[in-house]
N, C-alpha and C positions, 0 to 999 in steps of 0.2 A: 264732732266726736265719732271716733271709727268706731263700727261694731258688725258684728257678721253675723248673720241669724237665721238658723236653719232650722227646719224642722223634721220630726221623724218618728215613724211611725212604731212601737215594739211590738215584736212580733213573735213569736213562739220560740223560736231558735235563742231568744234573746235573753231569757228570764229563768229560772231556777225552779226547784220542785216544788218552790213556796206560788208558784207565779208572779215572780217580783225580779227586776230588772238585775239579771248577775251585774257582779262588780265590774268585771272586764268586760261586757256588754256597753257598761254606761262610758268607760275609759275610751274602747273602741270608738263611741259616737263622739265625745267631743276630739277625739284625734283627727276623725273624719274633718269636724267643724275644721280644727286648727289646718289643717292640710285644704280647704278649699281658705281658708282665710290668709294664706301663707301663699297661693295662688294669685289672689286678687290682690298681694301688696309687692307682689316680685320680688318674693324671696322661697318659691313653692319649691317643688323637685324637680321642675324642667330647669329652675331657674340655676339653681345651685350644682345639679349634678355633672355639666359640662365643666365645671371648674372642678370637680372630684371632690366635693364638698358635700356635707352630710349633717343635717341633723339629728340627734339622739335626747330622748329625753333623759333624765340622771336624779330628777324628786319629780313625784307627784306630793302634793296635800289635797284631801276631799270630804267634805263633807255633806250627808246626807240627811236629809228633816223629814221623810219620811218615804215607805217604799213605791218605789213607782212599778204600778200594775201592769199586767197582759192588754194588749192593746189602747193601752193609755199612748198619746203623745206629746213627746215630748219639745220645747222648746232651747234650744242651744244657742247663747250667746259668747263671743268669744273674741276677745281685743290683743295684742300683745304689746307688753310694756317695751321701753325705750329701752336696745340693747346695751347690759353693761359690758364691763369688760374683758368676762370669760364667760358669759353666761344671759339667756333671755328668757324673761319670765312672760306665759301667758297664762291669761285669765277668764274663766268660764264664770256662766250661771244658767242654772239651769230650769226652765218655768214648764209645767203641767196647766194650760192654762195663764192664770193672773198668780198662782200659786207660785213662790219659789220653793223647789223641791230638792236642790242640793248646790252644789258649788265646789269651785276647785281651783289651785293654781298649780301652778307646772314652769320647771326650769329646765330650759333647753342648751345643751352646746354644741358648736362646732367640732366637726371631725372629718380629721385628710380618710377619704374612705380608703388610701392603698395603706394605710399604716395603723388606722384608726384610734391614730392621736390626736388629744385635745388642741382644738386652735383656739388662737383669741376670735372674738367677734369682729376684730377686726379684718380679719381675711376677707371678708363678703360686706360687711356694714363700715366701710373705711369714711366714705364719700356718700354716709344715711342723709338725705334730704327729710326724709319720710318724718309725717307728725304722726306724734303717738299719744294716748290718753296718758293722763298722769293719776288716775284710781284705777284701785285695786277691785278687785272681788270680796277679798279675804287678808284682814290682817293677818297675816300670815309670814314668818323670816326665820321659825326655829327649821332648818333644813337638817341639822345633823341630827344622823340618828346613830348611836354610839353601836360597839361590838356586844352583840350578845352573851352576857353571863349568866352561867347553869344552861335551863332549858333542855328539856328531853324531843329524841328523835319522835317523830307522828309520819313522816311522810317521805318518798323520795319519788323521784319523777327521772327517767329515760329523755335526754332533750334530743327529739326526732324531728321528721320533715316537719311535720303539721306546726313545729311552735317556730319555725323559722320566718323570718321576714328578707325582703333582699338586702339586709346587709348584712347575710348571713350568719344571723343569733337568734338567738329567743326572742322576739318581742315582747316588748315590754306588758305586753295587757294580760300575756300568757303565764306572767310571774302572780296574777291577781287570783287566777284560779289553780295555779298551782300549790299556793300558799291555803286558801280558801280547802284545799283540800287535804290541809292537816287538819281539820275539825270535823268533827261526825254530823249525822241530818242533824240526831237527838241536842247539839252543841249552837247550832243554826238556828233552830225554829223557833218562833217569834222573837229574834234577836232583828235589830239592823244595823249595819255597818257605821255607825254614828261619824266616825272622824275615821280619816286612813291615812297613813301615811308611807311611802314607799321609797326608798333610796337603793339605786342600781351600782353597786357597788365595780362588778364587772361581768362581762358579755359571757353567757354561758353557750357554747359550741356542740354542732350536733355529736351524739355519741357521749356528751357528759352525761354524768348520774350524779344530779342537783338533788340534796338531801335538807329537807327541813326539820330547823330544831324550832320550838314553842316553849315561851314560858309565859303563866299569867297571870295574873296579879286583879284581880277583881272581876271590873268589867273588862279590862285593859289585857291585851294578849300582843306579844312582842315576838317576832319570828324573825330565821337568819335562816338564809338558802346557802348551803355549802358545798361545794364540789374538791374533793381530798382532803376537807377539813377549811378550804379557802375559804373564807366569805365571798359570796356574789348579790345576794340582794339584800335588806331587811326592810320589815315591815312593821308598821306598829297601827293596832286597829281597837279603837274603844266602841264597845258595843253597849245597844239601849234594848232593854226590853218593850215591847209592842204589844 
């Protein structure tokens, strides 16, 4: 059974006014995990990027069981499932200790990075030798997340250097806090991010003005990032009181 297990320390830069692990803090470290795990099975970014190949993630799902604190650390487990046909799913968990503290899985695909169109898996995984676990983390397969109806504006964001990654967009972890930042302290505190859900609709370029609309429905708040009205992300995140 393959599995990658790293661990990590959080640390001031990492956690929020609550002192509790920001959302794209925790996404950041298991990308980390996935990116030294993607290394060790020779499919990492030395491996791919000579062929002008590129991974992008396109869903996160995550769930959290309770908030991980200022200098708590953390445990990261992390496997990737057998790649399908447009699409490869990997799988986190994540331990505080003997404690599991959250969990998550994530679908990755292929991209010609000069065109940055979808390829099949098969471009790099033609001739996969490679054994892969067959569990999951998290039952988990509802991946669509439909267009936003109604929902009022809360937030717009300027997409500058700082949210850039080198395949020149937003990075994905940057949409966590950007979303995170259509809701006030007073809207946040003692809530936690119970279930999240995130589908990247399409690559937001520097010099956009990425506009968040919010609508929410109990604990449940459902967001859509727009650039001229486009859809580019949406998010859906149930929250638990603490």
């Amino acid at each position: 059974m393959y599995n990658n297990i790293r661990d990590y320390d959080i640390r001031y830069l990492d956690v929020d006014f609550k002192d509790e692990l920001r959302l794209s803090a925790l996404m950041s470290l298991l990308e980390e995990s996935a990116c030294a795990s993607a290394d060790e099975l020779g499919f990492g970014y030395d491996d791919i990027m000579p062929k002008n190949i590129g991974f992008v993630i396109v869903n996160w799902y995550l769930e959290q069981y309770r908030p991980v604190k200022l200098k708590e650390k953390l445990t990261v487990h992390t496997w990737p499932m057998k790649p399908r046909r447009s699409a490869t799913l990997r799988e986190f968990v994540v331990y505080c200790g003997d404690e599991k503290v959250a969990a998550g899985t994530t679908r990755w695909c292929l991209v010609d990075l000069g065109s940055f169109s979808l390829l099949p898996t098969s471009a790099f995984f033609a001739d996969d030798k490679r054994e892969y676990n067959d569990f999951r983390a998290l039952d988990f397969n509802s991946w669509h997340l439909p267009p936003l109806e109604g929902g009022e504006k809360k937030y717009e964001k300027l997409v500058t250097v700082s949210d850039y990654d080198h395949y020149f967009h937003c990075n994905n972890t940057k949409y966590a806090d950007i979303c995170l930042d259509a809701f006030s302290v007073e809207e946040l505190a003692g809530r936690i991010a119970e279930q999240v859900q995130i589908t990247y609709v399409k690559q937001c370029k520097y010099g956009e003005l990425l506009e968040i609309y919010r609508r929410d429905d109990g604990d449940e708040s459902l967001l859509e990032g727009r650039v001229n009205g486009e859809p580019r992300v949406r998010m859906k995140i149930k929250f638990r009181k603490i």
